[in-house]
C-alpha positions as a LaTeX table, in Angstrom:
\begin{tabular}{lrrr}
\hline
Residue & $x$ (\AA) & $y$ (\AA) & $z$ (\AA) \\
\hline
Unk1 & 3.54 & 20.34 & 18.75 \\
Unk2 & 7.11 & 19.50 & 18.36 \\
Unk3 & 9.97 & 16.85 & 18.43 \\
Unk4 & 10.02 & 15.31 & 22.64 \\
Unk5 & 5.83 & 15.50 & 22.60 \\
Unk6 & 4.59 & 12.90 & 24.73 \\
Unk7 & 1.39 & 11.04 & 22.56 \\
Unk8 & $-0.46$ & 7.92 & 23.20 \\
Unk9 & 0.39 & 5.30 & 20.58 \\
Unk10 & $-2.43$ & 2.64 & 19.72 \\
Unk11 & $-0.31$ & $-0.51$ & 18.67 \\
Unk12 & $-0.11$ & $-2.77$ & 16.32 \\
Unk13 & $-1.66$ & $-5.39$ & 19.07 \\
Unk14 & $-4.48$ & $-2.14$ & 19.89 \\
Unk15 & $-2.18$ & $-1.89$ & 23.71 \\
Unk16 & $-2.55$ & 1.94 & 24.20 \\
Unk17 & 1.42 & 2.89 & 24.89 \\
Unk18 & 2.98 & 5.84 & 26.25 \\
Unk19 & 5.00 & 7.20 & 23.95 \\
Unk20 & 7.87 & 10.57 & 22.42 \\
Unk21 & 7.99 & 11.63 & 19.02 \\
Unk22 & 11.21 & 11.62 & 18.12 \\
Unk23 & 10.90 & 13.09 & 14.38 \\
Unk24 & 8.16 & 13.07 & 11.84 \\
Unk25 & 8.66 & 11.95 & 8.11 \\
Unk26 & 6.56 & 11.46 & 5.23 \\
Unk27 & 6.35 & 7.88 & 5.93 \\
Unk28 & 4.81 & 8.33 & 9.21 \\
Unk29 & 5.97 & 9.67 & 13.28 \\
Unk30 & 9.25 & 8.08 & 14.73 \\
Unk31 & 8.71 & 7.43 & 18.52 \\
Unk32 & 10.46 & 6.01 & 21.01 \\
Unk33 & 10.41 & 5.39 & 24.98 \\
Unk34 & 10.01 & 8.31 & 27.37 \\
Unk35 & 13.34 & 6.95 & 29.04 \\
Unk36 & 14.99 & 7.48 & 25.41 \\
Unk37 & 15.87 & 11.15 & 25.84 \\
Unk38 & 17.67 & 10.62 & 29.17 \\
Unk39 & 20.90 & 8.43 & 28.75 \\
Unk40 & 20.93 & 7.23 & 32.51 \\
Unk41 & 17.47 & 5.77 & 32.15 \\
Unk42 & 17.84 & 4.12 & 28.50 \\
Unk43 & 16.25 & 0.53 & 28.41 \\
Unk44 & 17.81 & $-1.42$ & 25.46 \\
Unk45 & 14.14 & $-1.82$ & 23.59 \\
Unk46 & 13.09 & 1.65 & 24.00 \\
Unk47 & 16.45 & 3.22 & 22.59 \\
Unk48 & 16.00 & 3.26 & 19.04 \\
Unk49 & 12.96 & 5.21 & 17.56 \\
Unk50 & 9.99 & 3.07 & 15.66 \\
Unk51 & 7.97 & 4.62 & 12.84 \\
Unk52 & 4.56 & 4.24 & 13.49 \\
Unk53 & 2.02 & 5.63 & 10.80 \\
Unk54 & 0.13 & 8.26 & 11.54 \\
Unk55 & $-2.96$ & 7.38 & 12.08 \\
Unk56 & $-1.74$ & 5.01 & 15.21 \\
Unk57 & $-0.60$ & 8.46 & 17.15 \\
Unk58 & $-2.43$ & 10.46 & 19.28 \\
Unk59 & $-2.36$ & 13.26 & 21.33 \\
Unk60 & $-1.55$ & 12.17 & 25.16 \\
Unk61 & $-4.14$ & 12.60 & 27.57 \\
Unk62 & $-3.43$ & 12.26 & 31.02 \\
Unk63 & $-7.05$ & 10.35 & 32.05 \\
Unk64 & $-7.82$ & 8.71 & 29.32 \\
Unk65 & $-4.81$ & 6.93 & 28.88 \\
Unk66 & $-5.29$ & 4.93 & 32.26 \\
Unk67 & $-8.69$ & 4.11 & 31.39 \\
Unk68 & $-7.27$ & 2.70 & 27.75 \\
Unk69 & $-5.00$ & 0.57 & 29.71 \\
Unk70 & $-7.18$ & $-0.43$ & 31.97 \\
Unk71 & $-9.65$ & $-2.26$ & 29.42 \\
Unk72 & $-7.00$ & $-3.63$ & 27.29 \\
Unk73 & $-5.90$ & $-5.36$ & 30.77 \\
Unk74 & $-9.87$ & $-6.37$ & 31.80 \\
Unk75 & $-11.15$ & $-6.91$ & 28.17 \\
Unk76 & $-8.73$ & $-7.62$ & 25.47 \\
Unk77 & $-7.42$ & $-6.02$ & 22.47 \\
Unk78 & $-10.72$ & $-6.27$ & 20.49 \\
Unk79 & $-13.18$ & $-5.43$ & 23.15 \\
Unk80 & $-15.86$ & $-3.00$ & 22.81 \\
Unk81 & $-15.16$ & $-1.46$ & 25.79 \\
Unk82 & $-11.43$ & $-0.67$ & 24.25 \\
Unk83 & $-12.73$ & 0.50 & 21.04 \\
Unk84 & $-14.96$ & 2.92 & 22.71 \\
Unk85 & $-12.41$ & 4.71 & 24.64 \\
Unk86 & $-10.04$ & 5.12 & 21.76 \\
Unk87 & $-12.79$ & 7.36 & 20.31 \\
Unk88 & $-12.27$ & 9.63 & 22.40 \\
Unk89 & $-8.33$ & 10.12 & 21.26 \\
Unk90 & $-7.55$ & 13.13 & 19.42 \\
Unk91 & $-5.61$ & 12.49 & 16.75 \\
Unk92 & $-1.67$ & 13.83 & 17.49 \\
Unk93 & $-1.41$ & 16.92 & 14.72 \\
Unk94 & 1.54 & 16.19 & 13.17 \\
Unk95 & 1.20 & 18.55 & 10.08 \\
Unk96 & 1.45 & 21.29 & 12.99 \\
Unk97 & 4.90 & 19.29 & 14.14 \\
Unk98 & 5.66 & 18.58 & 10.44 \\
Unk99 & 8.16 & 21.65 & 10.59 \\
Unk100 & 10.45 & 19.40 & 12.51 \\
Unk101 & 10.56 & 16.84 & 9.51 \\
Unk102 & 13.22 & 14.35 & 8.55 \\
Unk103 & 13.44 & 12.42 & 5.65 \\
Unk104 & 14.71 & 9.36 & 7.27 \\
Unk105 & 15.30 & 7.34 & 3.38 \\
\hline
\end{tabular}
């Protein structure tokens, strides 16, 4: 696990998002946009890295993120059905990635 990982990120609204690390700090994992790391591709919003805490990262998995987006669409962002599937994330390891730390204070 490293700086560039792709990871699912469970936001603040529970939408399951798509997501890079960027760094990891002691105050939590600074993603940003897949599109971030190529210049041509930047969108404005997904330029600048957000710290998210760790807890809201996970690692990315390739079916179970369509079927987390899927029931936030159908059910909501407090839905059973929702809450269910994000049981099945596995947390991202960031202590492994840790060696890539930044204090960003």
């Amino acid at each position: 696990m490293s700086n560039h990982d792709v990871v699912l990120c469970r936001s603040f609204g529970n939408e399951p998002l798509v997501r890079v690390v960027w760094s990891i700090t002691d105050e939590g994992i600074l993603i940003c946009g897949q599109d971030s790391l190529d210049l041509s591709k930047q969108a404005q919003s997904d330029a600048v890295p957000v710290l998210a805490p760790f807890e809201a990262i996970y690692e990315y998995d390739k079916d179970l993120f369509p079927q987390l987006d899927k029931a936030f669409r159908n059910f909501g962002d407090h839905s059973p059905e929702l809450e269910q599937l994000w049981q099945h994330a596995r947390p991202y390891p960031y202590r492994i990635a840790a060696e890539n730390k930044v204090d960003i204070k």
